[in-house]
MIMAR-556977 format. One line per field, with one value per residue (C-alpha): residue number from 0; residue in one letter; chain; x, y, z. Coordinates in steps of 0.02 Angstrom, whole numbers, plus 50000, padded with zeros to 5 digits. Layout:
N
lodo	c(NUM,...)
vexfi	c(A,...)
marfi	c(A,...)
x	c(X,...)
y	c(Y,...)
z	c(Z,...)
This chain:
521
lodo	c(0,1,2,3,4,5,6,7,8,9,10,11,12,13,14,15,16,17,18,19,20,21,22,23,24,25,26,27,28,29,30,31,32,33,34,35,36,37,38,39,40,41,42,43,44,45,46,47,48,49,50,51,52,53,54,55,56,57,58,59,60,61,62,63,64,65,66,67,68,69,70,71,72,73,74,75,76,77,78,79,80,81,82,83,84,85,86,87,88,89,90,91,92,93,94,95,96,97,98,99,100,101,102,103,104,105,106,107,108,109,110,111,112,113,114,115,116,117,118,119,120,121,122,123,124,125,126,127,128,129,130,131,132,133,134,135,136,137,138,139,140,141,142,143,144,145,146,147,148,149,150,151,152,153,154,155,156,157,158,159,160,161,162,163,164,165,166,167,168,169,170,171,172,173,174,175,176,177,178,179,180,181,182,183,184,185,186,187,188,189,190,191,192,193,194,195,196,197,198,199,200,201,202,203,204,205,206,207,208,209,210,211,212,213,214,215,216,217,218,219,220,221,222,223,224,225,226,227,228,229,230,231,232,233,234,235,236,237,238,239,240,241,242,243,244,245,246,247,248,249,250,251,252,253,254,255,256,257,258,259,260,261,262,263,264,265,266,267,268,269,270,271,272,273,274,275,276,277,278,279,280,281,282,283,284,285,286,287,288,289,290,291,292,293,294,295,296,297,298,299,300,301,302,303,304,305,306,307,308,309,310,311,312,313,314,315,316,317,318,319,320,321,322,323,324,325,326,327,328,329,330,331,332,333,334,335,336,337,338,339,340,341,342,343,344,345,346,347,348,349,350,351,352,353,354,355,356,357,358,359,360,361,362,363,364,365,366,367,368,369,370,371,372,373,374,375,376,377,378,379,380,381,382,383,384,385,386,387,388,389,390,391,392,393,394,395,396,397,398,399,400,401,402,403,404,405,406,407,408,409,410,411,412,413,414,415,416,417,418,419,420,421,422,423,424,425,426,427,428,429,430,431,432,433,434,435,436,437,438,439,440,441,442,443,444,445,446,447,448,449,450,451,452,453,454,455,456,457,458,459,460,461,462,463,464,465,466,467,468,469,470,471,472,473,474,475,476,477,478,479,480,481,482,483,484,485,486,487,488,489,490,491,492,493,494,495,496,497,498,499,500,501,502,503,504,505,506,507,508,509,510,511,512,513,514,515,516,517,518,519,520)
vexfi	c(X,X,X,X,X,X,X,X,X,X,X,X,X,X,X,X,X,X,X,X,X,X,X,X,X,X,X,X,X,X,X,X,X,X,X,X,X,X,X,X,X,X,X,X,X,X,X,X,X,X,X,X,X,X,X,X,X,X,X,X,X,X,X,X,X,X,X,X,X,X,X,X,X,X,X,X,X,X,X,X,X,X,X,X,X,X,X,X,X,X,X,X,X,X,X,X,X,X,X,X,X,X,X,X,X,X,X,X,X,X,X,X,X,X,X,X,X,X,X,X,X,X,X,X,X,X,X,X,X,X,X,X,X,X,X,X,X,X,X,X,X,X,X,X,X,X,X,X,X,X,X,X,X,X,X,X,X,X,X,X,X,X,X,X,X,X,X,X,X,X,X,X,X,X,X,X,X,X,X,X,X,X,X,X,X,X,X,X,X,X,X,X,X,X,X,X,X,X,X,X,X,X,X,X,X,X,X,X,X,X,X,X,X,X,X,X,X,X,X,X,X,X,X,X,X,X,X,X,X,X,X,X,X,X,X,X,X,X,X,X,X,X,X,X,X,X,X,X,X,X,X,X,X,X,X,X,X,X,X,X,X,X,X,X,X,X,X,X,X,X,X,X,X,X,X,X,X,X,X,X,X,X,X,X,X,X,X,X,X,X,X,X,X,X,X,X,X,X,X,X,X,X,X,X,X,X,X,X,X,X,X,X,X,X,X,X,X,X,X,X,X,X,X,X,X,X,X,X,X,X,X,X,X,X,X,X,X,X,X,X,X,X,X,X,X,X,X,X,X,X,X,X,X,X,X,X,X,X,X,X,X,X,X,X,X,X,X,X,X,X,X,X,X,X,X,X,X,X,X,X,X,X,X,X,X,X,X,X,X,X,X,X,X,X,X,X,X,X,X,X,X,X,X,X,X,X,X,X,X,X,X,X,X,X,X,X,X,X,X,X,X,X,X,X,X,X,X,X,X,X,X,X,X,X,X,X,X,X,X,X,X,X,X,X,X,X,X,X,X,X,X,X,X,X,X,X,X,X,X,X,X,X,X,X,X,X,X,X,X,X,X,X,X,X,X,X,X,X,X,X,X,X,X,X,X,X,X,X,X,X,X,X,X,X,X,X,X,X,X,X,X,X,X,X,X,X,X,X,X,X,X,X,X,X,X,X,X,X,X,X,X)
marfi	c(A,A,A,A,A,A,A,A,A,A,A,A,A,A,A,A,A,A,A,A,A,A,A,A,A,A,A,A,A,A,A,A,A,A,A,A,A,A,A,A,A,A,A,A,A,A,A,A,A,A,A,A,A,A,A,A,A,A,A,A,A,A,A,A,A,A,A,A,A,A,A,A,A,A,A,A,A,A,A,A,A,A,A,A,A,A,A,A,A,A,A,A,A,A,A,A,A,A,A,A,A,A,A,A,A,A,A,A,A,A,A,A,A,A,A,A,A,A,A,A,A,A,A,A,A,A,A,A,A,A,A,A,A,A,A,A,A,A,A,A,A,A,A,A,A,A,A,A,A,A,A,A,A,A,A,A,A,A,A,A,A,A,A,A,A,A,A,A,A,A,A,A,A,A,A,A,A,A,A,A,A,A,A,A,A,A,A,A,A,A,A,A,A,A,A,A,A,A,A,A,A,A,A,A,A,A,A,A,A,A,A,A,A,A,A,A,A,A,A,A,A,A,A,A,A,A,A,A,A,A,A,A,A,A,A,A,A,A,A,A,A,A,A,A,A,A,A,A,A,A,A,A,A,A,A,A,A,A,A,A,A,A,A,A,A,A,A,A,A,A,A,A,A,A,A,A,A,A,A,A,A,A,A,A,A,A,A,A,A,A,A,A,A,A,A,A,A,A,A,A,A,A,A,A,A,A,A,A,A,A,A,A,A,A,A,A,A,A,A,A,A,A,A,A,A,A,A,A,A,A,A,A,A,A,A,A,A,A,A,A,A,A,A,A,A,A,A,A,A,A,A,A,A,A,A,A,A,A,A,A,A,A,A,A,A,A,A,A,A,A,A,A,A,A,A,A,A,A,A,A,A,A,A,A,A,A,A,A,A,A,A,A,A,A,A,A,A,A,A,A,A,A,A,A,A,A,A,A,A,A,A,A,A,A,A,A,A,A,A,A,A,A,A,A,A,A,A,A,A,A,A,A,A,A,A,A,A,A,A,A,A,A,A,A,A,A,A,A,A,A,A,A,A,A,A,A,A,A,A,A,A,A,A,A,A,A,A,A,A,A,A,A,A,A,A,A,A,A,A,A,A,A,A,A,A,A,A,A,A,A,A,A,A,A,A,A,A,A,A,A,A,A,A,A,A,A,A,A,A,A,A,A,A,A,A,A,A,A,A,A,A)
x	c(51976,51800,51861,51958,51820,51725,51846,51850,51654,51650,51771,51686,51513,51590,51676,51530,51426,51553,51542,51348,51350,51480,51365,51218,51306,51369,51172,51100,51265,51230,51055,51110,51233,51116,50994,51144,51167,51012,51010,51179,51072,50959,50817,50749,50597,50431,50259,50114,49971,50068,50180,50359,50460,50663,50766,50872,50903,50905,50951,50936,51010,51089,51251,51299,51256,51331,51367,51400,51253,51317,51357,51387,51208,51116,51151,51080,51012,51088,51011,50854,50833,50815,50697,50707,50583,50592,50446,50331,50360,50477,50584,50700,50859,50912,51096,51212,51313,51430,51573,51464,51551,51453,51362,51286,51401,51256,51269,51337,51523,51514,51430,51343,51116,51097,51128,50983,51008,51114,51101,51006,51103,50940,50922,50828,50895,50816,50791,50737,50720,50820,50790,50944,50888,50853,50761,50881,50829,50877,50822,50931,50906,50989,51004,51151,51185,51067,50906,50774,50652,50484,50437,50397,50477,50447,50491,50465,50411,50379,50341,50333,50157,50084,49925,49983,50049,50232,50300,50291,50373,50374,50413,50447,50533,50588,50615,50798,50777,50725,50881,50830,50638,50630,50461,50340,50352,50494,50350,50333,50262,50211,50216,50200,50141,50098,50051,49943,49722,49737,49797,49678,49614,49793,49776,49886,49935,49778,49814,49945,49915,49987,49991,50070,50118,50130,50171,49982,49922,50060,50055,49884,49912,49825,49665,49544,49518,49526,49709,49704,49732,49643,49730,49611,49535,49673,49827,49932,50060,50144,50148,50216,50301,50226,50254,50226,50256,50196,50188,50239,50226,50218,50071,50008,50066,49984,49992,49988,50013,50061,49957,50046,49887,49749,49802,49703,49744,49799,49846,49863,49910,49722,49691,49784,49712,49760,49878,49970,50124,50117,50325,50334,50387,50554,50697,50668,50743,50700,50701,50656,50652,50566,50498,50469,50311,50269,50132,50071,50153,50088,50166,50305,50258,50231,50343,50471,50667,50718,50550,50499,50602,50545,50621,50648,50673,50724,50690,50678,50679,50598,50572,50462,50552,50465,50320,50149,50046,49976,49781,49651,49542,49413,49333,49230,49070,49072,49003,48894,48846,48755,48905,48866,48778,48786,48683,48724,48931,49015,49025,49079,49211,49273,49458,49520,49651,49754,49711,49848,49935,49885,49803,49782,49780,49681,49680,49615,49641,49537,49562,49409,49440,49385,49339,49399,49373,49375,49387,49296,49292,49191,49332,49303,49495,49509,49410,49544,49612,49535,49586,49657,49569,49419,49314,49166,49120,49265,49264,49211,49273,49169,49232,49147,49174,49136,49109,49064,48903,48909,48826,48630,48649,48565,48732,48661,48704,48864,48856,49009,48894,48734,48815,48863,48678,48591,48651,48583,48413,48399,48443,48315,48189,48209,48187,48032,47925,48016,47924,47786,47755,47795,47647,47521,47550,47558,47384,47400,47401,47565,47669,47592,47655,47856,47832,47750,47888,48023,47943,47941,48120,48191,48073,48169,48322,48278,48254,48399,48512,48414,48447,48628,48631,48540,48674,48681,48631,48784,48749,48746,48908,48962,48902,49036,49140,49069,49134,49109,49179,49170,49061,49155,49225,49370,49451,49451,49589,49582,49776,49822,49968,50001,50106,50266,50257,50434,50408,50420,50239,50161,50013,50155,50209,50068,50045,49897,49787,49618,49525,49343,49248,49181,49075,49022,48842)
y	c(48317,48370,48524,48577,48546,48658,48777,48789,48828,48951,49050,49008,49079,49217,49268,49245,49338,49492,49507,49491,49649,49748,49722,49791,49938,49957,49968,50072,50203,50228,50265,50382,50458,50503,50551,50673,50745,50812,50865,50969,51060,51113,50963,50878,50747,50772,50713,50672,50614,50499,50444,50506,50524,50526,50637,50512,50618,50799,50928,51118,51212,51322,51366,51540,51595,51520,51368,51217,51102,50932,50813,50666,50672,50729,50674,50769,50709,50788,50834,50814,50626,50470,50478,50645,50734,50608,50537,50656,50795,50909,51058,51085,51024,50962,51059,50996,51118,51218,51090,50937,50782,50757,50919,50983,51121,51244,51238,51351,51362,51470,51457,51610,51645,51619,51422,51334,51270,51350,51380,51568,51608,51614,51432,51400,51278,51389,51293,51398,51389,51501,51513,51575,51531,51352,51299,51249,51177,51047,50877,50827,50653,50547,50420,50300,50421,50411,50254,50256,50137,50165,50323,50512,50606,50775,50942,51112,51207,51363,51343,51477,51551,51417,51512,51506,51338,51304,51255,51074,51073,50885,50811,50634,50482,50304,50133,50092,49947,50042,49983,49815,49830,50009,50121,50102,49926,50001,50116,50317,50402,50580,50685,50856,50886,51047,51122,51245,51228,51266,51095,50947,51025,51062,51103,51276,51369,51348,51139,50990,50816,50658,50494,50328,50226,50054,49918,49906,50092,50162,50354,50368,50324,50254,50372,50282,50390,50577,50635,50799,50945,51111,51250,51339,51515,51631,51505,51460,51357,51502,51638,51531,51391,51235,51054,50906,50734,50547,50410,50255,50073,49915,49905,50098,50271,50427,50576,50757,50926,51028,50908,50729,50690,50736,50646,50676,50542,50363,50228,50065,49870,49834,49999,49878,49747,49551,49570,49729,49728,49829,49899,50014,49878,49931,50073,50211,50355,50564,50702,50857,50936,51068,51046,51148,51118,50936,50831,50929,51078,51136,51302,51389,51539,51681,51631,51759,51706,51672,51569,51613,51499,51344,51354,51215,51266,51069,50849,50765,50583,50509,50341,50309,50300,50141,50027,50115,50000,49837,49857,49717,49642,49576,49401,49421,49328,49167,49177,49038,49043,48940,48922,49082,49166,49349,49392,49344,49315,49460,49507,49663,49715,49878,49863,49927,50082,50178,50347,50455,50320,50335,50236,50058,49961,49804,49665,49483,49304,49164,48929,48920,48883,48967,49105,49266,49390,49590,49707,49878,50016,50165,50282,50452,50444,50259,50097,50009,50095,50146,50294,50272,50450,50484,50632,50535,50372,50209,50153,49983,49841,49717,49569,49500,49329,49287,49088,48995,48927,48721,48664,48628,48495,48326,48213,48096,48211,48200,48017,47991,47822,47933,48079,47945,47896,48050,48088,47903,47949,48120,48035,47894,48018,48126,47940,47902,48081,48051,47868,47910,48057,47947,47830,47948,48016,47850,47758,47580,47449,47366,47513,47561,47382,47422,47592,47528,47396,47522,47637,47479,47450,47636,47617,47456,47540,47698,47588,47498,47633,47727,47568,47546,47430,47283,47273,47213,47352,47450,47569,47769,47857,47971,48141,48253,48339,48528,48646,48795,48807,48654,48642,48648,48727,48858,49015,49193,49286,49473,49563,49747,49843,49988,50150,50104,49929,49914,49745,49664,49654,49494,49439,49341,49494,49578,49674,49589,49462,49366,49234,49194,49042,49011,48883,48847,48757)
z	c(51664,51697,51797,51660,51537,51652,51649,51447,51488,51581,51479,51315,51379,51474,51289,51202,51336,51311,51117,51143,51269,51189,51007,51136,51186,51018,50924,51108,51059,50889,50931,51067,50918,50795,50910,50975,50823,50821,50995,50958,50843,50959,50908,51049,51047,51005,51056,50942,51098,51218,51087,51096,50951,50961,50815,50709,50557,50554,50419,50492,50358,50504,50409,50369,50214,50051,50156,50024,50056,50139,49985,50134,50155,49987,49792,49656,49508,49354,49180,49069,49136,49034,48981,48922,49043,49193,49137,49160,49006,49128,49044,49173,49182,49343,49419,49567,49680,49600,49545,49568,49497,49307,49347,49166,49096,49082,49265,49375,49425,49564,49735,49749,49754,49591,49635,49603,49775,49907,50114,50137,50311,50392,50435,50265,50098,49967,49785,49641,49463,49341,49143,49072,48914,48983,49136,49277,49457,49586,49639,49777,49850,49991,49886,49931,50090,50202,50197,50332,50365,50464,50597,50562,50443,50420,50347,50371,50187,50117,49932,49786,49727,49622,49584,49402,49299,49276,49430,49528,49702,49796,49958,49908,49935,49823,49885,49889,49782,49634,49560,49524,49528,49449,49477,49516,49590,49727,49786,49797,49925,49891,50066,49979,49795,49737,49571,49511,49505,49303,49271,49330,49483,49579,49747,49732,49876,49961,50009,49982,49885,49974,49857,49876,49702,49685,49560,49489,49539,49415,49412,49464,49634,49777,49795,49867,50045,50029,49997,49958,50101,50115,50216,50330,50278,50297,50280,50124,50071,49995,50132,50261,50337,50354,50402,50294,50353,50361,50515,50442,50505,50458,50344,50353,50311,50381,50289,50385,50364,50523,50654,50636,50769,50641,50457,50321,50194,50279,50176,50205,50120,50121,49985,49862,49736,49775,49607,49688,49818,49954,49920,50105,50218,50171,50166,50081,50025,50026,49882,49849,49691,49592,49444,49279,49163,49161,49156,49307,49318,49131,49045,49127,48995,49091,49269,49308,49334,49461,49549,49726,49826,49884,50075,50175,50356,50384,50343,50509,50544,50723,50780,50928,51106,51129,51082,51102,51204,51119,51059,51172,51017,51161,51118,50965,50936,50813,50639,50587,50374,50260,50104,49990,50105,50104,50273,50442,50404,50490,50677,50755,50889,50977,50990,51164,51145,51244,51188,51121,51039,50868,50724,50712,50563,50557,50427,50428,50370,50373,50354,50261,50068,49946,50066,50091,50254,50257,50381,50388,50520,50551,50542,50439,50365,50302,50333,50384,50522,50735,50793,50984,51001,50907,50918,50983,51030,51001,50846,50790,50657,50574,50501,50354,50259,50097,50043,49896,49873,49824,49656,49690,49530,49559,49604,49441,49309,49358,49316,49160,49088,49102,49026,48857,48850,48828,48665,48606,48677,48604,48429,48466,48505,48371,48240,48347,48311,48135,48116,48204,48072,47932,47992,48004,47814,47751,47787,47693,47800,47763,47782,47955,47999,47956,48044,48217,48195,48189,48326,48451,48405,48439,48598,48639,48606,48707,48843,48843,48831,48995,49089,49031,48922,48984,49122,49278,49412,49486,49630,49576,49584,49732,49742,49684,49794,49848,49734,49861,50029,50103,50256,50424,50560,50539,50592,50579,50644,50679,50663,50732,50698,50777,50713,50822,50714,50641,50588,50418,50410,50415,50522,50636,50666,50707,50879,50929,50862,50908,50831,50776,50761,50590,50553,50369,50328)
């Protein structure tokens, strides 16, 4: 009996061990798949520092000319939008590949280089705008296709002349959800934006605007570290190709143009307000359109038809061959604070890097209640990131906490019985200067009799009322609970994520961690 039972086992573990490897082999070969794909097209991995990045996703646009773009990968939007303008005052409307399922009927029939988008034969997908009497153009999307979530994406642009308003080129992507939490709360994150220096300071063909939008930043975007990019003298936008990309992890996105080692506009959760969600801990998905007039791409009076092309030489997706190495976060020194203080609360620590591995993004969480901690770093890009290789010496974080001061009020006046009496001896006050008044106008003798009679009586009564009552002595109340943070000892902890993070996010998650004594006075 037992040796059969044994038996039953051993085969039910080996099973179970078999499905486990062959689900193993089955992930490690679709990695090796996609990662083919893009190797068959002659894209190999790339390096940013000591960080190596595999191809997952790659579009070349290699196909001979007149190619039909790859509908298994990219969906177009169609039409004027809904609403009308797609929200932002646009005149185009919006074509799909010659015979495009729903395609507008102004549209095109025939594949030919008057498509608003079509493969060049030279490795490029060129998109242009045409006015035939209306504006037409593409925004093609991988929408429902193709989702990606975290690692470098990239793509290789050259974009029309927009020294003069009217056009509105953008690298871009959507969260997937945006079909049941709708913009902005799925989040948009703005890897190339282009329009022209005539309307609100564009950065035309001399730079590139990166923004992030999130449920509470709306269409203004998150701006609060430099995210606008300035070609060097010489360079353009316009007369060349040029790469465009972010690093995202868990928590951070860095924005880059050509150099993904040097980004010039990093955000990360801790740019958002408390009431905001931080919406790029999820899958996303890529577009790229070209807009006509708009909220930012003004007039189109005055552009000639058909545009300069907006080329893209290719959209790449990596993900990092492995984990970069974890951050050390040392052993911080212990903060010691009177309640509301606002000196002597932070202390200050020099994470420990590998260099060539990126940024770091720190954040930080404390027990204390009614407290709150922040982090802040030295870093020229963002104050919430280290950079693994910084052009000087390493740079530091300080941690800061902020507590609430407790009420200085005398513990009586909190006293419900004394609180009742003071409107009787306000009153009785007020009779006595009233009486006392009285007496002095009114010199005869008998009536300075009834009025010292009263006065001694609202005295009496003054008295009583101070000593509750007339009855018996009870000890005083308790002092009230503090109403700041409560004095104690509690925790700061210190997270880091790094930009091979693939996590969901949160601090359990985190790559490293450390904590800090707090003590509250």
């Amino acid at each position: 009996m037992n040796t059969l039972m044994n038996y039953r086992f051993l085969f039910r573990s080996s099973f179970l061990l078999a499905i486990l490897f062959l689900l193993s082999v089955s992930a490690s070969q679709a990695n090796a798949q996609a990662s083919a794909q893009c190797t068959n097209q002659g894209v190999g991995s790339s390096t940013t520092g000591s960080v190596t990045w595999t191809p997952q996703f790659c579009q070349e646009f290699n196909g001979a000319a007149l190619t039909p773009i790859d509908t298994t990968v990219w969906s177009f939007d169609l039409g004027v939008g809904n609403p009308v303008g797609w929200g932002n005052n646009e005149v185009e409307t919006y074509c799909g590949p010659p015979q495009y399922p729903m395609n507008p009927t102004i549209c095109p029939n025939n594949l030919s280089t008057s498509n608003n988008a079509y493969i060049d034969g030279s490795g490029h997908l060129v998109i242009q705008a045409i006015n035939n009497g209306t504006w037409l153009s593409t925004r093609m999307k991988t929408q429902g296709l193709e989702s990606f979530t975290y690692g470098r994406i990239e793509a290789n642009i050259q974009l029309p002349d927009t020294t003069s308003q009217g056009l509105w080129p953008a690298f871009w992507s959507l969260g997937t959800n945006i079909t049941t939490v709708n913009w902005p709360t799925c989040g948009e994150d703005d890897f190339m934006e282009v329009w022209s220096p005539q309307v609100l300071n564009g950065p035309g063909p001399g730079g590139n605007t990166s923004t992030i939008h999130t449920k509470s930043t709306d269409g203004v975007g998150v701006q609060t570290n430099k995210h606008t990019f300035t070609f060097p003298a010489g360079m353009a936008n316009n007369t060349g190709l040029h790469k465009y990309g972010v690093i995202w992890s868990a928590n951070m996105v860095q924005h880059y143009v050509d150099d993904p080692t040097h980004p010039f506009y990093i955000a990360t959760a801790s740019d958002l307000g408390s009431s905001d969600l931080w919406p790029f801990n999820a899958s996303i998905f890529i577009l790229l359109n070209l807009a006509v007039g708009g909220t930012l791409g003004g007039s189109p009076t005055g552009i000639a038809s058909p545009t300069q092309p907006y080329l893209v030489d290719y959209v790449r997706q990596y993900q990092a061959s492995a984990a970069v190495p974890k951050p050390t976060l040392g052993n911080p020194s212990s903060i010691t604070v009177k309640a509301g203080a606002t000196t002597g609360n932070s202390t200050t620590l020099t994470p420990g890097l590998t260099s060539g591995t990126g940024f770091v993004y720190l954040s930080c969480s404390t027990t204390a209640p009614k407290a709150s901690c922040t982090v802040a770093t030295n870093d020229p890009v963002s104050p919430f990131v280290v950079n693994s290789s910084p052009s000087g010496a390493a740079e530091t974080v300080t941690v800061t906490v902020t507590t609430a001061a407790n009420s200085l009020v005398p513990p009586s006046l909190f006293d419900p019985r004394r609180l009742l009496r003071f409107p009787v001896v306000i009153i009785a006050a007020v009779l006595l200067i009233v009486v006392a008044t009285l007496a002095l106008r009114l010199r005869k003798r008998a009536s300075s009799l009834v009025f010292a009679t009263a006065g001694l009586l609202i005295l009496a009564g003054m008295t009583i009322a101070s000593c509750g009552g007339g009855s018996s002595m009870s000890p005083p109340p308790p002092p009230p609970p503090p109403n700041g943070t409560t004095p104690g000892s509690y925790t700061v902890t210190v997270y880091a994520f790094t930009e091979s993070n693939v996590s969901d996010g949160t601090n359990a998650n985190a790559d490293a961690s450390v904590p800090i004594t707090l003590t509250v006075n």
